[in-house]
PDB file with SEQRES, HELIX, SHEET and CRYST1 records, atoms N, CA, C and O in Angstrom:
SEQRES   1 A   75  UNK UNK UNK UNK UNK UNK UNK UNK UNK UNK UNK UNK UNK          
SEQRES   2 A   75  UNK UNK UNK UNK UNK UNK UNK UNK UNK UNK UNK UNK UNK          
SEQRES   3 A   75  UNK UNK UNK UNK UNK UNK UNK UNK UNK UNK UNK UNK UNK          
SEQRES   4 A   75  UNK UNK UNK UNK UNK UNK UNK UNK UNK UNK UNK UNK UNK          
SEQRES   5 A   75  UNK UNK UNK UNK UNK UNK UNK UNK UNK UNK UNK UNK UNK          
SEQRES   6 A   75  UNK UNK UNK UNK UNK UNK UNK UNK UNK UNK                      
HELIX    1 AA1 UNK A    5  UNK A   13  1                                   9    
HELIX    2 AA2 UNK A   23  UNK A   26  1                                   4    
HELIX    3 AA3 UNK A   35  UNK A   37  5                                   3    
HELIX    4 AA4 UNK A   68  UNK A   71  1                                   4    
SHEET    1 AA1 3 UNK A  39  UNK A  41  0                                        
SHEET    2 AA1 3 UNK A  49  UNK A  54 -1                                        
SHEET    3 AA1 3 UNK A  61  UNK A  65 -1                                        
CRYST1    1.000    1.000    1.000  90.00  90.00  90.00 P 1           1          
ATOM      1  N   UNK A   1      -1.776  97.032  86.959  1.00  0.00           N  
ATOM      2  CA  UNK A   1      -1.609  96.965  88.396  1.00  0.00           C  
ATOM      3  C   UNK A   1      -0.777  98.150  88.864  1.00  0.00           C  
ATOM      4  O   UNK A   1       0.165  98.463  88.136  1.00  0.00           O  
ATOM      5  N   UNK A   2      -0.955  98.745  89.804  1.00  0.00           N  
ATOM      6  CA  UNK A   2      -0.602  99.959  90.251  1.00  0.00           C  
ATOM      7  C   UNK A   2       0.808  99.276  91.557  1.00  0.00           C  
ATOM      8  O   UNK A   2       0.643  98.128  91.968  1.00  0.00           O  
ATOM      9  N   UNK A   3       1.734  99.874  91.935  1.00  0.00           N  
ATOM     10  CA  UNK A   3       2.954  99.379  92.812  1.00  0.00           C  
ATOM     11  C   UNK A   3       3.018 100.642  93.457  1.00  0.00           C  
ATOM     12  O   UNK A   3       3.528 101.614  92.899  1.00  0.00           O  
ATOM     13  N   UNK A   4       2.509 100.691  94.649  1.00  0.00           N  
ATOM     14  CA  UNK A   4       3.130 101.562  95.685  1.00  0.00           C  
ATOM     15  C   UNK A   4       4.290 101.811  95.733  1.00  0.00           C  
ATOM     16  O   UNK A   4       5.037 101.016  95.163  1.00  0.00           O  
ATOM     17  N   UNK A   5       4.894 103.012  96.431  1.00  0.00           N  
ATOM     18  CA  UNK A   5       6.107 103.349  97.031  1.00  0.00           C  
ATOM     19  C   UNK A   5       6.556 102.244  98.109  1.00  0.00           C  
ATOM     20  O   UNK A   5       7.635 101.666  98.244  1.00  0.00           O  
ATOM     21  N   UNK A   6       5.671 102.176  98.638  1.00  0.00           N  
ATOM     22  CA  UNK A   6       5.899 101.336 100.320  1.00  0.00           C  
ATOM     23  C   UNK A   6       6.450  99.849  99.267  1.00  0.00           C  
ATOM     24  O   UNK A   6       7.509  99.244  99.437  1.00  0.00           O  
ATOM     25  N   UNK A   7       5.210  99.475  98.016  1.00  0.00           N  
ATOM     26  CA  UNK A   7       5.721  98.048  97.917  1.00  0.00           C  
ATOM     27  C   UNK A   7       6.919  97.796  97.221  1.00  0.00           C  
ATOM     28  O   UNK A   7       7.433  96.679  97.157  1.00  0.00           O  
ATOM     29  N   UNK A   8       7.583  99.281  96.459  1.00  0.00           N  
ATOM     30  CA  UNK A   8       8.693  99.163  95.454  1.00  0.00           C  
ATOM     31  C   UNK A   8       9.867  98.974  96.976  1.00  0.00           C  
ATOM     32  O   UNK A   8      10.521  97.931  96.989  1.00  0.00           O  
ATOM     33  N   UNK A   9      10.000  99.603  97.723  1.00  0.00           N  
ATOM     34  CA  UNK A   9      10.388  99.409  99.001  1.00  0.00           C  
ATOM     35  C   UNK A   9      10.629  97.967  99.353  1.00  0.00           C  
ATOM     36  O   UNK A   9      11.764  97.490  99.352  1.00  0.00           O  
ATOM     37  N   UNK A  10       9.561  97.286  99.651  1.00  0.00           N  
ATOM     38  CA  UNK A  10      10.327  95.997 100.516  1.00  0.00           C  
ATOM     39  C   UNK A  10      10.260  95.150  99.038  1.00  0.00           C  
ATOM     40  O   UNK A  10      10.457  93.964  99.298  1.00  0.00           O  
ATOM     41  N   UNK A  11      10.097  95.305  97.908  1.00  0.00           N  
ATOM     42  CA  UNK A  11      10.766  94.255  96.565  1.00  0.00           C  
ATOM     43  C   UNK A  11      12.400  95.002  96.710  1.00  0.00           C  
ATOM     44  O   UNK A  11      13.291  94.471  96.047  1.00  0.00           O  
ATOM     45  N   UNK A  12      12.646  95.843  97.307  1.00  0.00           N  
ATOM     46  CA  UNK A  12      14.365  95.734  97.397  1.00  0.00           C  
ATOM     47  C   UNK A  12      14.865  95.080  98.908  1.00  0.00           C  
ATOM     48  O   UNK A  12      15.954  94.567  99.163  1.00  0.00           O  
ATOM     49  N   UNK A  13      13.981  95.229  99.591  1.00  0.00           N  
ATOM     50  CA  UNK A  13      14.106  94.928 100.975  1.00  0.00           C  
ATOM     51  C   UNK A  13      14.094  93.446 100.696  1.00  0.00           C  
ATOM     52  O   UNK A  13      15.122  92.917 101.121  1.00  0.00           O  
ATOM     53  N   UNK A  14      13.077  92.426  99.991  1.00  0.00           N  
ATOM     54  CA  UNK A  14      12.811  91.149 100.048  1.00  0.00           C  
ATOM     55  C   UNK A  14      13.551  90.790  98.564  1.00  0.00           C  
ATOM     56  O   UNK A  14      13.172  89.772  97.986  1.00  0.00           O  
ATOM     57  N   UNK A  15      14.380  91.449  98.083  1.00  0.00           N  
ATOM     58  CA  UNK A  15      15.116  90.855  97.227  1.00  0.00           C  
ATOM     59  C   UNK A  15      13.944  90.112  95.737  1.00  0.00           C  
ATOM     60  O   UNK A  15      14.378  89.350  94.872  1.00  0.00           O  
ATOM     61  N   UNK A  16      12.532  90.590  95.819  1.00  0.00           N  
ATOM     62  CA  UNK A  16      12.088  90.368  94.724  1.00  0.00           C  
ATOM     63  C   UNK A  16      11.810  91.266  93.501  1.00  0.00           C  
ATOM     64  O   UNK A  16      11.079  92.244  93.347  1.00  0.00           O  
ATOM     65  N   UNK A  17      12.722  90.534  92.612  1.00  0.00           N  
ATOM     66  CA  UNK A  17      12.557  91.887  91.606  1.00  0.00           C  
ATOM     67  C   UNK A  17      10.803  91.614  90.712  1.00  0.00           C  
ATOM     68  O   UNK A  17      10.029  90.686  90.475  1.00  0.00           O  
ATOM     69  N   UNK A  18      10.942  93.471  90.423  1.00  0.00           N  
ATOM     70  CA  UNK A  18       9.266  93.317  89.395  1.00  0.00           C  
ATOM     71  C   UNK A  18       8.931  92.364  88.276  1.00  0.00           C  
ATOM     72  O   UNK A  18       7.845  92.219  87.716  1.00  0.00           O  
ATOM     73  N   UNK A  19      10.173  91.687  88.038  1.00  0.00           N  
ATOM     74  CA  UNK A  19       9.638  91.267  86.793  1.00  0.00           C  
ATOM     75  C   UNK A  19       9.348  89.746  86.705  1.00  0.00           C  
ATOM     76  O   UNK A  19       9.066  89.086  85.705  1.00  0.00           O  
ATOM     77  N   UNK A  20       9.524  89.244  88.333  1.00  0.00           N  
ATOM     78  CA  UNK A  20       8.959  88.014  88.910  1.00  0.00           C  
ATOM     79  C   UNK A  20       7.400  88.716  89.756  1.00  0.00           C  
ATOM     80  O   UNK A  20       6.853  87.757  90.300  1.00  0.00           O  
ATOM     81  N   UNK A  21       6.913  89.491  89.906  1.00  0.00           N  
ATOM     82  CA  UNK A  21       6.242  89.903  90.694  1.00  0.00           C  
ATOM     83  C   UNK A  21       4.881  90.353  88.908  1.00  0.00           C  
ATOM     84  O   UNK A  21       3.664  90.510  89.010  1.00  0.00           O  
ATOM     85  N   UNK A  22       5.534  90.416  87.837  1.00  0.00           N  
ATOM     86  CA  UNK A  22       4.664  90.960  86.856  1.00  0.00           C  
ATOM     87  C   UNK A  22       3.986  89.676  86.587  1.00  0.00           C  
ATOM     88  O   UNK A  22       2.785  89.413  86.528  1.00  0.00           O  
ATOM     89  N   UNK A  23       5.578  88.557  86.361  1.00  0.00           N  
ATOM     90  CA  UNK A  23       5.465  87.324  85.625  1.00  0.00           C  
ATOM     91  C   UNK A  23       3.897  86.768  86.555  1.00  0.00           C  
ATOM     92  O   UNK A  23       2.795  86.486  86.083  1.00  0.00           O  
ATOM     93  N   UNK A  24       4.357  86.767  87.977  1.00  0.00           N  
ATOM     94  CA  UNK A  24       2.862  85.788  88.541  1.00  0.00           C  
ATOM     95  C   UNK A  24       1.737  87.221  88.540  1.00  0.00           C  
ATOM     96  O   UNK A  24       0.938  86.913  89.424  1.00  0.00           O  
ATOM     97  N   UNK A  25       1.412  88.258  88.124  1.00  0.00           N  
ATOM     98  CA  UNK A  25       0.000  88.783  87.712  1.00  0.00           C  
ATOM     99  C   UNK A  25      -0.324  87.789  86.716  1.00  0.00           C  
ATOM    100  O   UNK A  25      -1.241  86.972  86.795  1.00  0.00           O  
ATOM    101  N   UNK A  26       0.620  87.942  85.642  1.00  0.00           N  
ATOM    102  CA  UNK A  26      -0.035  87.820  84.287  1.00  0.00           C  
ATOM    103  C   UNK A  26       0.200  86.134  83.786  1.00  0.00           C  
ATOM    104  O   UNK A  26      -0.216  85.704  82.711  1.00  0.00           O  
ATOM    105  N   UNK A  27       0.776  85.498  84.571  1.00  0.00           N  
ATOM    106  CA  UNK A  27       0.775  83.730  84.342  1.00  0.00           C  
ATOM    107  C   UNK A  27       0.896  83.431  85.681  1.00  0.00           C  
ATOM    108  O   UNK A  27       2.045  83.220  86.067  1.00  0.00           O  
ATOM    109  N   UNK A  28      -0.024  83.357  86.517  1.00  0.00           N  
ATOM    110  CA  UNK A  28       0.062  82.484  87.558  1.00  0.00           C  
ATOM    111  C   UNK A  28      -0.029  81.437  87.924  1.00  0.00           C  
ATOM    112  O   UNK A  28      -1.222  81.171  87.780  1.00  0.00           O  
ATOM    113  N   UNK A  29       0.735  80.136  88.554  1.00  0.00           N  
ATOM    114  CA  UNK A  29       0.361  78.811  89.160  1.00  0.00           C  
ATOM    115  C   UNK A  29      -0.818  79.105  89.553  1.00  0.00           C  
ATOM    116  O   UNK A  29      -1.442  78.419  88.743  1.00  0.00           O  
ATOM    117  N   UNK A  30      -1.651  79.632  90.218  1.00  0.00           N  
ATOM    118  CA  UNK A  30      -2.800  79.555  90.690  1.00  0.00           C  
ATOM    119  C   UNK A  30      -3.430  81.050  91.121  1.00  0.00           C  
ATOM    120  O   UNK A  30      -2.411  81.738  91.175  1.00  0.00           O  
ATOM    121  N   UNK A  31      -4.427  81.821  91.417  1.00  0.00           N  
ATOM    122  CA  UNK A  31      -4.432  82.616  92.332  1.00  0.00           C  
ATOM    123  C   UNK A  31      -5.958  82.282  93.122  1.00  0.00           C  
ATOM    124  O   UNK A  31      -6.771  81.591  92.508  1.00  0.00           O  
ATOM    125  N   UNK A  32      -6.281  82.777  94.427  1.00  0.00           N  
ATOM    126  CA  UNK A  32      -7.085  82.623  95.088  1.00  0.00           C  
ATOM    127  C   UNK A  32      -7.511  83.631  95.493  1.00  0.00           C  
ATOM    128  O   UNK A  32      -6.955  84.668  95.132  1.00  0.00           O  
ATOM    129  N   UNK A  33      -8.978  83.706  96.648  1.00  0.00           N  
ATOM    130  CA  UNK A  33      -8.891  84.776  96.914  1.00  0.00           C  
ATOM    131  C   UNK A  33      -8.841  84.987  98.578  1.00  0.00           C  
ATOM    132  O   UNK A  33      -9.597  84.182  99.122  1.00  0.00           O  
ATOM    133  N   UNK A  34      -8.227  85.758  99.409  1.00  0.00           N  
ATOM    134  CA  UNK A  34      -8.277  86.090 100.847  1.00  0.00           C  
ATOM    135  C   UNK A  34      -9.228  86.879 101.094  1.00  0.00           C  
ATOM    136  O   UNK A  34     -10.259  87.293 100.564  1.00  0.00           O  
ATOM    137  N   UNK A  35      -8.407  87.038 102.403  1.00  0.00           N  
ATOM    138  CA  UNK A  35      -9.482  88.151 103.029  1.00  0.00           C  
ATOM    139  C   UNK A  35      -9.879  89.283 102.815  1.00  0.00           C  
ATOM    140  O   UNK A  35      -9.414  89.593 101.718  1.00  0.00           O  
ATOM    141  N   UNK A  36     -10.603  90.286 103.300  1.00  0.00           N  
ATOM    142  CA  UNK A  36     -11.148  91.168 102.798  1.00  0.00           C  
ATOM    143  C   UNK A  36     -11.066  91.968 101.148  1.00  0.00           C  
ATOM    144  O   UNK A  36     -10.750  93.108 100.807  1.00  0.00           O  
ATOM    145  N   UNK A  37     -11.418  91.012 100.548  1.00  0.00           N  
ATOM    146  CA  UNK A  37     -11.757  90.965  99.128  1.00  0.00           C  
ATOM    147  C   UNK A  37     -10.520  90.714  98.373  1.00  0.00           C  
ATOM    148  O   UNK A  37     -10.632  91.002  97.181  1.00  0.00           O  
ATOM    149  N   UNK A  38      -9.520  90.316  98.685  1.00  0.00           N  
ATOM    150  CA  UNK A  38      -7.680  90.779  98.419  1.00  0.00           C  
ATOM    151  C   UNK A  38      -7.866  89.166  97.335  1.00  0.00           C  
ATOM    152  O   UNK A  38      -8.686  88.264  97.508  1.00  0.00           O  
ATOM    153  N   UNK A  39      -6.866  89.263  96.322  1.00  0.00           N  
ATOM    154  CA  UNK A  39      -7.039  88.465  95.427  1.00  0.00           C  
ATOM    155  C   UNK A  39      -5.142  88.069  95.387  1.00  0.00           C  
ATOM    156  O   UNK A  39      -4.283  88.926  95.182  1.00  0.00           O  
ATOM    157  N   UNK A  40      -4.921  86.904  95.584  1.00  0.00           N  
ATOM    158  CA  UNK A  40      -3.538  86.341  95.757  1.00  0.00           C  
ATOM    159  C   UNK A  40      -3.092  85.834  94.294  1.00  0.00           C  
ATOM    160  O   UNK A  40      -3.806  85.301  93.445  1.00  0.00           O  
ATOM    161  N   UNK A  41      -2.241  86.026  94.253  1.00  0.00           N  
ATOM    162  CA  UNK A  41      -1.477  85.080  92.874  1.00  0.00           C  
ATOM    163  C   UNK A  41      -0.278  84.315  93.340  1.00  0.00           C  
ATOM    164  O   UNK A  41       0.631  85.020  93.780  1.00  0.00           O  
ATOM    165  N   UNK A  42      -0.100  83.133  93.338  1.00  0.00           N  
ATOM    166  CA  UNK A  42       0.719  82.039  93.395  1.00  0.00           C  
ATOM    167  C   UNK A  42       1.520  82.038  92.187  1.00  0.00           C  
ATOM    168  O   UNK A  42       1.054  82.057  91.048  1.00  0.00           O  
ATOM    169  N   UNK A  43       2.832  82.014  92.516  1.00  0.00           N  
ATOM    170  CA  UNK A  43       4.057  81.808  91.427  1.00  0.00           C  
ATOM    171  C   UNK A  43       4.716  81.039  92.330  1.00  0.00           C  
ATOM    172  O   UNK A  43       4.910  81.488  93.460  1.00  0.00           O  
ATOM    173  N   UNK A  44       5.242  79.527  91.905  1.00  0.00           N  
ATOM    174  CA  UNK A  44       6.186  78.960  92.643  1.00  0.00           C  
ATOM    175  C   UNK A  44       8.014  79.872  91.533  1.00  0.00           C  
ATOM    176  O   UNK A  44       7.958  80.490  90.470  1.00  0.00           O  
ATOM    177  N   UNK A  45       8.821  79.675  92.061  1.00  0.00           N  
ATOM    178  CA  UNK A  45       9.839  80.549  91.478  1.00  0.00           C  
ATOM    179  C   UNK A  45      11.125  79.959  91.905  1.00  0.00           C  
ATOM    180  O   UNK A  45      11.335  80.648  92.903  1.00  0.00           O  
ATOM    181  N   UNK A  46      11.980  79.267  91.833  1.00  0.00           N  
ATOM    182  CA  UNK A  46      13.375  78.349  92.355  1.00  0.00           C  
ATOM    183  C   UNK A  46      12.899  77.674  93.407  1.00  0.00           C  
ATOM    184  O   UNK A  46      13.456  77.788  94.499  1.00  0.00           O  
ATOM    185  N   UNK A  47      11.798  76.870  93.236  1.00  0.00           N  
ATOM    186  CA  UNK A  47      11.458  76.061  94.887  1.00  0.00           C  
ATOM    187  C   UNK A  47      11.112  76.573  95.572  1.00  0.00           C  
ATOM    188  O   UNK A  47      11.037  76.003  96.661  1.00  0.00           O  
ATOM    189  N   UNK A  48      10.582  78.184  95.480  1.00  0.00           N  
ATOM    190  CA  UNK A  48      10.061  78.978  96.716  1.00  0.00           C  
ATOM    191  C   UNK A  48       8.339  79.368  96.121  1.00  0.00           C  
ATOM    192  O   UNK A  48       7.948  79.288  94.956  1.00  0.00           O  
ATOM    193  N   UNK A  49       7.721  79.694  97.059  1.00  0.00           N  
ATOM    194  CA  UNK A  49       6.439  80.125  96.613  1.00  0.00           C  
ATOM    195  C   UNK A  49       6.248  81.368  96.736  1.00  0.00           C  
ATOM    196  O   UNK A  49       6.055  81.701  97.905  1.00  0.00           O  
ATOM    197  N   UNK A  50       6.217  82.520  95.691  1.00  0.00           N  
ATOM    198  CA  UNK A  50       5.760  84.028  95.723  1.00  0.00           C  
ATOM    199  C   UNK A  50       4.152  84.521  95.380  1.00  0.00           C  
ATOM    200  O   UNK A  50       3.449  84.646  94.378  1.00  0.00           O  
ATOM    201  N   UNK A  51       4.041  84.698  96.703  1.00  0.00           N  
ATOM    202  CA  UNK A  51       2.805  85.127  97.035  1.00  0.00           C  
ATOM    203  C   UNK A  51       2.793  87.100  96.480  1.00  0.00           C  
ATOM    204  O   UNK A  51       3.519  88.087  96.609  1.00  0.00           O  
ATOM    205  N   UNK A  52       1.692  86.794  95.952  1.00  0.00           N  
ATOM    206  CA  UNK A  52       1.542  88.658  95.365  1.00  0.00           C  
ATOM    207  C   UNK A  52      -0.119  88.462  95.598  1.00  0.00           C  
ATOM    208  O   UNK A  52      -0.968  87.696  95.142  1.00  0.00           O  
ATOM    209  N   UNK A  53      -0.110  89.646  96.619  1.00  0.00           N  
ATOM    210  CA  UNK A  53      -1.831  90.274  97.230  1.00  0.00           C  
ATOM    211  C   UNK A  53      -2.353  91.312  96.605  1.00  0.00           C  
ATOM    212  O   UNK A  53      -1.607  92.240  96.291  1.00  0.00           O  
ATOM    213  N   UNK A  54      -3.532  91.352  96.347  1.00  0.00           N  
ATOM    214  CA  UNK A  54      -3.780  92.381  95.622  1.00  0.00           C  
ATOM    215  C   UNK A  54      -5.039  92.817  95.985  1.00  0.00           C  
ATOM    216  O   UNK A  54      -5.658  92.034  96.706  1.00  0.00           O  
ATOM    217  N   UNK A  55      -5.860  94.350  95.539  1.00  0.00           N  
ATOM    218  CA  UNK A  55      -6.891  94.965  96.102  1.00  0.00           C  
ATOM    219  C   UNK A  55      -7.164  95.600  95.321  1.00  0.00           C  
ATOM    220  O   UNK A  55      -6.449  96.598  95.232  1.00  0.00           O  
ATOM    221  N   UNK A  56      -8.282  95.478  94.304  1.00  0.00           N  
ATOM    222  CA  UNK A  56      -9.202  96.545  93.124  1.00  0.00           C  
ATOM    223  C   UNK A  56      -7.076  97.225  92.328  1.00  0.00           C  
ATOM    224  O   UNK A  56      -6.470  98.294  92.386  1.00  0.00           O  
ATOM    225  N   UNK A  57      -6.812  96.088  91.830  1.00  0.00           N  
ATOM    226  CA  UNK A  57      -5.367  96.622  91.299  1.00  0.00           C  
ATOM    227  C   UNK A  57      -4.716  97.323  91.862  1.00  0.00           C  
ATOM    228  O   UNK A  57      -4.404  98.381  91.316  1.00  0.00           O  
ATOM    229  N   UNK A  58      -4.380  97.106  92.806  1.00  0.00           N  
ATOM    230  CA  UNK A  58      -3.640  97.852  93.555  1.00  0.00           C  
ATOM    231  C   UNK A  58      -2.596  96.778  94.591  1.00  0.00           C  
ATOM    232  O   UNK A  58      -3.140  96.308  95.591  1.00  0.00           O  
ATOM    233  N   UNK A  59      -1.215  96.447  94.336  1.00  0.00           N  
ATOM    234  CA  UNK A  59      -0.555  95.394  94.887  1.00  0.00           C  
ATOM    235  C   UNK A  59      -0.028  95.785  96.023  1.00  0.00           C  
ATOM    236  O   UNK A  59       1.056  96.331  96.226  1.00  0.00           O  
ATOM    237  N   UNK A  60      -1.003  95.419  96.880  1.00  0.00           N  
ATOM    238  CA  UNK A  60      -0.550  95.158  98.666  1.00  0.00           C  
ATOM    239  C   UNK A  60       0.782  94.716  99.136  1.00  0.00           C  
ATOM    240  O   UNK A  60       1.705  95.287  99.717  1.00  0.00           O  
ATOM    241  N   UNK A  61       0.569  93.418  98.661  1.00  0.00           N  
ATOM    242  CA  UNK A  61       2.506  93.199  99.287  1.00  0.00           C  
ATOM    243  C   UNK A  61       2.916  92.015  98.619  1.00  0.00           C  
ATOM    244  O   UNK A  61       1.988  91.539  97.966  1.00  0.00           O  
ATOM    245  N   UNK A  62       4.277  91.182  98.528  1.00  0.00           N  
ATOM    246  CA  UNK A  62       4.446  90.411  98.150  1.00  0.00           C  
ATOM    247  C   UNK A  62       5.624  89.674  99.005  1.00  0.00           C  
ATOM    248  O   UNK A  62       6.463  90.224  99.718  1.00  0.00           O  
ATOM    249  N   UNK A  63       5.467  88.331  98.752  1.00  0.00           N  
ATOM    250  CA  UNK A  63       6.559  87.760  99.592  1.00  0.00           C  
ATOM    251  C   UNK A  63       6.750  86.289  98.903  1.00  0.00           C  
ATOM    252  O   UNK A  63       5.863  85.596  98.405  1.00  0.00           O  
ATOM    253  N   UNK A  64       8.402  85.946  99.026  1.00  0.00           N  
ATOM    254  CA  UNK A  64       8.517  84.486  98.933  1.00  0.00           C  
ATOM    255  C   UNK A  64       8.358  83.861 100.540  1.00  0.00           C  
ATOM    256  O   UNK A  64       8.528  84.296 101.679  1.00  0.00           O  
ATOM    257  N   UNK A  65       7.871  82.413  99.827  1.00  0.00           N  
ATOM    258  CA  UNK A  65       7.684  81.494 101.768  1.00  0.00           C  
ATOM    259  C   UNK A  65       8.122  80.122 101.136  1.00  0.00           C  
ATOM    260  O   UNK A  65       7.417  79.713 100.213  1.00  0.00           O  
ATOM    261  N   UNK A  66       8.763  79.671 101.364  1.00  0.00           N  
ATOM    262  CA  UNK A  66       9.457  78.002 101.304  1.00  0.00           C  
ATOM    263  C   UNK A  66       7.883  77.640 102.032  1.00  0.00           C  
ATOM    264  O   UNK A  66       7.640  76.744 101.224  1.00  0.00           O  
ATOM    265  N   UNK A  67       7.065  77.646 102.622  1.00  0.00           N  
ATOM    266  CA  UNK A  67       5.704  76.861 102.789  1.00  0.00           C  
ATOM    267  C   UNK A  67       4.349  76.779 102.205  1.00  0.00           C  
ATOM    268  O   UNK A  67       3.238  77.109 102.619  1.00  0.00           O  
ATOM    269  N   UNK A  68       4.997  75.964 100.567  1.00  0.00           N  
ATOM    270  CA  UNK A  68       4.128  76.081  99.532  1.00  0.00           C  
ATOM    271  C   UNK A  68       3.367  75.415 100.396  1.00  0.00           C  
ATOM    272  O   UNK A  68       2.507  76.136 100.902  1.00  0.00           O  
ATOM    273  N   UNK A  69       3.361  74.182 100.795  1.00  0.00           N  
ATOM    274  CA  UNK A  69       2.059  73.518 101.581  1.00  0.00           C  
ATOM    275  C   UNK A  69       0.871  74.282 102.148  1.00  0.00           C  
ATOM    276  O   UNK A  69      -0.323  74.023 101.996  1.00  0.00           O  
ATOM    277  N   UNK A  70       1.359  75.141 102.740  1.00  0.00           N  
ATOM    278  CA  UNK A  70       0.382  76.058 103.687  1.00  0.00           C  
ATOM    279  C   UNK A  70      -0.165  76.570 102.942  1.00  0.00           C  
ATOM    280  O   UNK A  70      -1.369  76.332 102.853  1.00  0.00           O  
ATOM    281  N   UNK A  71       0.241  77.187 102.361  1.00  0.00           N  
ATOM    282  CA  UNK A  71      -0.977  78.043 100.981  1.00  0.00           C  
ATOM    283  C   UNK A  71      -1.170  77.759  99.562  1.00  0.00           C  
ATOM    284  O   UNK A  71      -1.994  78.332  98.849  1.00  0.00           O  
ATOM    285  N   UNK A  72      -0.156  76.604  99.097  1.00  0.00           N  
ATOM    286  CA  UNK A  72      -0.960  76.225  97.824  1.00  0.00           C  
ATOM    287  C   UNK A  72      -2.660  75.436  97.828  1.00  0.00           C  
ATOM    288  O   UNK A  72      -2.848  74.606  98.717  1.00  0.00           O  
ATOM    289  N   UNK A  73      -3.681  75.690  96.962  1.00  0.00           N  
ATOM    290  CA  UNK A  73      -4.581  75.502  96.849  1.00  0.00           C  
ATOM    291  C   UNK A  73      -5.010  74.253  96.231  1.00  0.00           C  
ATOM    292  O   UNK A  73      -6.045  73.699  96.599  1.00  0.00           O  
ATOM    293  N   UNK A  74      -4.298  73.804  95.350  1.00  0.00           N  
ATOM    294  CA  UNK A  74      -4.236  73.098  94.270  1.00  0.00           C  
ATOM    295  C   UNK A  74      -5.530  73.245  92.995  1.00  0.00           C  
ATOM    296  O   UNK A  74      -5.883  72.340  92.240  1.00  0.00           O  
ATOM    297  N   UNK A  75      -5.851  74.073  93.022  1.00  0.00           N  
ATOM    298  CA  UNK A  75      -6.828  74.606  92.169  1.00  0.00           C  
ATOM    299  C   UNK A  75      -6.438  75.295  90.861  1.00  0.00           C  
ATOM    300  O   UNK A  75      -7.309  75.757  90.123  1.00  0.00           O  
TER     301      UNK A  75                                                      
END                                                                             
């Protein structure tokens, strides 16, 4: 997986380090897929849910959201 400048950027900005952001590529709770072809990976991580987006390997953005509901899949 390839990590932009922009995304090494807000993993200091959003306080997520890479090696929670590697952990859900390569063992994910779940991943799904969005919109325009973008492929999500679900890591729940201390009670929070970290969402990591992705595009032909290439990681778009990532974020924790306390609203596993909203986007867990259960799949």
């Amino acid at each position: 997986w390839v990590l932009t400048d922009h995304l090494k950027e807000q993993l200091g900005e959003r306080e997520s380090p890479k090696e929670c952001v590697f952990e859900a590529l390569k063992t994910p709770s779940e991943n799904i897929w969005g919109d325009k072809g973008r492929e999500i990976y679900h890591k729940i991580i201390q009670g929070k849910l970290l969402r990591v987006v992705v595009k032909r390997n290439v990681v778009i953005t990532v974020y924790h959201t306390s609203k596993i509901d909203k986007y867990w899949k259960g799949k």
